[in-house]
C-alpha positions in Angstrom: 37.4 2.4 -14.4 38.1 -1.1 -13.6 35.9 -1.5 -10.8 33.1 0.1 -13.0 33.8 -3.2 -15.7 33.7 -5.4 -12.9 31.2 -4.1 -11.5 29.0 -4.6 -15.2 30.4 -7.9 -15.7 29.0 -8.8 -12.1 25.4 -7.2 -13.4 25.6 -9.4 -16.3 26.3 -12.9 -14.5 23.2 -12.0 -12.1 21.3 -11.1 -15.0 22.0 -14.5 -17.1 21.6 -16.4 -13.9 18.2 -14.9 -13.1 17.0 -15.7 -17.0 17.9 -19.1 -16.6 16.3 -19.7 -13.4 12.9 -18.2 -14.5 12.8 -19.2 -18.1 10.9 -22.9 -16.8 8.3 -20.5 -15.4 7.7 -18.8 -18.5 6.5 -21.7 -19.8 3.8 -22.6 -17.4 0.2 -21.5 -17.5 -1.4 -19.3 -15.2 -3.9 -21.6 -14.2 -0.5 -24.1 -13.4 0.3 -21.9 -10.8 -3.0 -20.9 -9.3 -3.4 -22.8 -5.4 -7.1 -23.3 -3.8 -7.8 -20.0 -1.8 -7.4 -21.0 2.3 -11.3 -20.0 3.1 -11.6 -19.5 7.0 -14.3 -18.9 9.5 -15.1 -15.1 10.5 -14.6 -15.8 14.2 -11.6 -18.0 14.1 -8.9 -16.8 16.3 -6.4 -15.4 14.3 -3.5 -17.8 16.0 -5.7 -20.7 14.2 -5.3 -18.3 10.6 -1.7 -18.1 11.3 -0.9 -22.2 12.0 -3.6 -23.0 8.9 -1.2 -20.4 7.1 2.0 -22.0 8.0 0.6 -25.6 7.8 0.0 -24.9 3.9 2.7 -22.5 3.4 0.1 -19.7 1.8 0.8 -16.1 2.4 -2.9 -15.4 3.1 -6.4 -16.1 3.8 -9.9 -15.1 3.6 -13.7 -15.0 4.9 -16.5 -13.6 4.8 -17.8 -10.2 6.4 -21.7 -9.6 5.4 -21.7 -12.6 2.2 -18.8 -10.5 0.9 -15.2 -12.3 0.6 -12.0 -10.2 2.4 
């Protein structure tokens, strides 16, 4: 039973802590946090994607295949 009310209490702290660390990003605009896409050749090697990536810390990239963007 006490390990259970710990246990809550912990839950709790975590909970408050998470609020308080997000609440300045409920007050920013979408557009705010909105980068420029990384746009990359179709025949780039993909070890070029990957240092572009890195260099600009961005999670992905795209090109185009037939004038369509992927």
């Amino acid at each position: 039973m006490y390990s259970k009310f710990i246990e809550n209490k912990m839950v709790q702290n975590l909970s408050l802590k998470l609020y308080d660390s997000l609440s300045n990003l409920s007050e920013q605009t979408v557009n705010s946090l909105m980068e420029e896409p990384l746009m990359t050749e179709n025949n780039l090697p993909v070890s070029k994607v990957i240092g572009s990536l890195i260099e600009r810390n961005l999670y992905e990239s795209f090109t185009t295949v037939d004038k369509k963007y992927v």
